[in-house]
N, C-alpha and C positions, 0 to 999 in steps of 0.2 A: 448412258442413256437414261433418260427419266423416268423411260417404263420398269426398268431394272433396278431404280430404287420402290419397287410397289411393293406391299405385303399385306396380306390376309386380315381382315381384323374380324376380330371376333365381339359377341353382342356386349356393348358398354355403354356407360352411361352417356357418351357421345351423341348415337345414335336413337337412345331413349328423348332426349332435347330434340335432337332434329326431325324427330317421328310427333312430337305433342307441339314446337312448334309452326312444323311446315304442314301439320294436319295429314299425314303421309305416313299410316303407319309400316305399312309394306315394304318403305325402305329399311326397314332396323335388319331384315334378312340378309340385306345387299354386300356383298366385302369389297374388297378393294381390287382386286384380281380375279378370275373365274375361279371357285374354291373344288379343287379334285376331290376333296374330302365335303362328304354332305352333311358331315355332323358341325362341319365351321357356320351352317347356318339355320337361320329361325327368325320365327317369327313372334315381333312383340305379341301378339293375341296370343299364341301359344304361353307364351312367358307368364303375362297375366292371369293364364286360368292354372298356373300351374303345372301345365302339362311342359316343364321344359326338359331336355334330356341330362341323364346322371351326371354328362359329361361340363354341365354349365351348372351344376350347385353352385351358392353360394359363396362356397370356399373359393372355387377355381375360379370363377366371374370376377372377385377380389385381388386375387394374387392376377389375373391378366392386365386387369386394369390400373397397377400399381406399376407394373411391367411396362403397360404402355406411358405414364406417367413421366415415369424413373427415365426411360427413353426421349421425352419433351428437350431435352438441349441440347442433344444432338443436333435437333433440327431445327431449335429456335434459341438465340444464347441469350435471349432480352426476357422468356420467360419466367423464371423463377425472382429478374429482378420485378418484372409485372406483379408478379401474385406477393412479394414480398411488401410490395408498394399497397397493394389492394388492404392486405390485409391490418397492414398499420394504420391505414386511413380510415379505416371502416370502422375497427376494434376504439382507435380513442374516440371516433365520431357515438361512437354507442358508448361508452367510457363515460362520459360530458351527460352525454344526455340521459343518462341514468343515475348520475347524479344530480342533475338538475331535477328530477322526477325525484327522488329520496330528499332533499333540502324541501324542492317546493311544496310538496305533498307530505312531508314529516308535520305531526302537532300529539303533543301527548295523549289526545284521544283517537289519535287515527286509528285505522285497522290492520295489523302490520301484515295479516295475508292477502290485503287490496294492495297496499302499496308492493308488497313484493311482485304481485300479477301485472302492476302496472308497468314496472321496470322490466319483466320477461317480454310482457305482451309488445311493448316497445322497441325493445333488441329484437324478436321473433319477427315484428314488421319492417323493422329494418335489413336484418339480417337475410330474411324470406324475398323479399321484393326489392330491395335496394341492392342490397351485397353478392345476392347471387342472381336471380333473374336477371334484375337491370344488368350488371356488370356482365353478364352471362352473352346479352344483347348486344350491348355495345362491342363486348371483346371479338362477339362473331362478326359482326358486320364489318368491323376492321380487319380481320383476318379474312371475309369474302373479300373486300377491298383490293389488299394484297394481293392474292390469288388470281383476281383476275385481270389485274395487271400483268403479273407474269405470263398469263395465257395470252395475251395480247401480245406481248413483246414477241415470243417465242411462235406464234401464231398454230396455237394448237390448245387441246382441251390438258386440262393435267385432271379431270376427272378421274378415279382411279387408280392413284400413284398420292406416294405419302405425304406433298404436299398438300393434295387437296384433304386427306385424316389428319393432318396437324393443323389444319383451318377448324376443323373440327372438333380437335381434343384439346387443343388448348383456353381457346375462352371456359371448357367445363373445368381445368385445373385453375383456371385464376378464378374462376367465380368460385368454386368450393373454398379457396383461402381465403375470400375474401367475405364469402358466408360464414366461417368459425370466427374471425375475428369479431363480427359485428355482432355474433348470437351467444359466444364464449362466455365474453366479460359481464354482459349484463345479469348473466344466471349467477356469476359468485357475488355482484356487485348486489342481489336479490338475497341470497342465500341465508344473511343476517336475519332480514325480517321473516322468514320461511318457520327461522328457529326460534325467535320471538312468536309466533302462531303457534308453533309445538308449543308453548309453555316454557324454553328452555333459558328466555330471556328475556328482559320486559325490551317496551317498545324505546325507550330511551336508549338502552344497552345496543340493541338492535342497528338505530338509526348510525351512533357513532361507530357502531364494527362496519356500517356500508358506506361510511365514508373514508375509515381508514384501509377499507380492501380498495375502493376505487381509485381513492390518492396513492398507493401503493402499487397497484398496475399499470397506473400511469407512467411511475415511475420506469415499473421493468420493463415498458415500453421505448422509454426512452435512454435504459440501459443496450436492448435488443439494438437497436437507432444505431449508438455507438461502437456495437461490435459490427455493423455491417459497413459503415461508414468509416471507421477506422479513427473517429475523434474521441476526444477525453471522455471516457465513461462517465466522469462526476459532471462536468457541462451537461451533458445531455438528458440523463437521469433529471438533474436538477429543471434542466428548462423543461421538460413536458410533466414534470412535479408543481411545476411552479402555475404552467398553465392549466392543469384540474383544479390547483389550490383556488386560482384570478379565477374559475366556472364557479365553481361553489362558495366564493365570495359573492360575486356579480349576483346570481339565484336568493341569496341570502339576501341581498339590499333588495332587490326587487320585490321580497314577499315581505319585508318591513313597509316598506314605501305604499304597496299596495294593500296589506291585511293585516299589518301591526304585527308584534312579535307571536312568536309560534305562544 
């Protein structure tokens, strides 16, 4: 029966999303089944000011929700390839465009701690709003989708039972992958100019370590590609190497064409 795959959940970051987007903070307390045990629940507002119980520190809130994570393909076998997908789309979509910001914004008298804020602030807007909210959205309303199809078929609520918590816990694991890919890269693809602002290296020095960390990620991008997919590690490598080199050529003509050499 369907009730008898139901279980307890406890307050995670699930429920944190569906309380700040449904505007409903009073569901964060709710679990999945009536809870015999009163310390299974709470309330966002509690959590907020601090007053949460010893039993939900930060340690244990961590390790549950790694728990419920770890748990995701049991009941969905397409997730892990989702968030794998997420993450690689996102991470060289920010890859590209941090380099495209380091080529078009590099000139010997730039300021190598603007240019580095420009490359963060860029992955962080993308990473923030594109990679995890947006995907966050989209993955939920396809998993409400689902759900209530089934409900239909079956001609019954699955409110309350683990299908309707993995509508819910999975769009937050593909969007968290798919927010570090996109917010990762651009901080090491930064990192060069960071240390040109220390004093550690001039801005010339700088510009070329940001473009051989980006061209080089790309790479182990499309090394990763290969071990997941099962083709020639050197094809794959090479083609998404080859595709940052074709970005930051393409960025390169374009700021000749339009402002003369750096």
């Amino acid at each position: 029966m369907v009730a008898d795959l139901s279980f307890s959940v406890r307050i995670s970051i699930t429920q944190v999303f569906d309380a700040i987007f449904n505007q409903d903070y009073m569901k964060v307390g709710r679990t999945l089944q009536p809870a015999s045990d009163a310390r299974e629940k709470i309330l966002l507002p509690e959590l907020l000011q601090g007053r949460a119980p010893d039993e939900l520190k930060l340690l244990e809130w961590v390790k549950r929700l790694m728990r419920d994570f770890r748990s995701l393909p049991r009941y969905s076998r397409d997730v892990r390839s989702i968030a794998r997908r997420m993450f690689v789309t996102n991470a060289f979509d920010s890859l590209l465009a941090s380099l495209g910001v380091s080529v078009g914004g590099y000139a010997s008298t730039a300021d190598p701690k603007l240019l580095g804020l420009s490359i963060v602030g860029g992955g962080l807007a993308m990473g923030l709003f594109s990679g995890v909210i947006g995907v966050y959205l989209s993955e939920r309303a396809e998993r409400l989708r689902e759900l209530r199809e089934i409900e239909r078929s079956m001609a019954r609520s699955l409110e309350g039972t683990v299908y309707a918590e993995m509508a819910r816990l999975i769009p937050v694991y593909v969007a968290l992958w798919s927010g570090l890919g996109a917010v990762a890269f651009p901080i090491l693809v930064a990192l060069p100019y960071f240390a040109s602002a220390a004093g550690l290296a001039g801005i010339r020095t700088a510009y070329y370590m940001s473009l051989s960390t980006g061209t080089a990620l790309s790479a182990l991008l499309g090394y990763y590609l290969a071990i997941v997919s099962g083709e020639s590690k050197l094809v794959s490598t090479l083609r998404l190497l080859a595709l940052a080199i074709g970005g930051v050529i393409a960025v390169y003509l374009m700021k000749l064409l339009v402002g003369g050499a750096p």
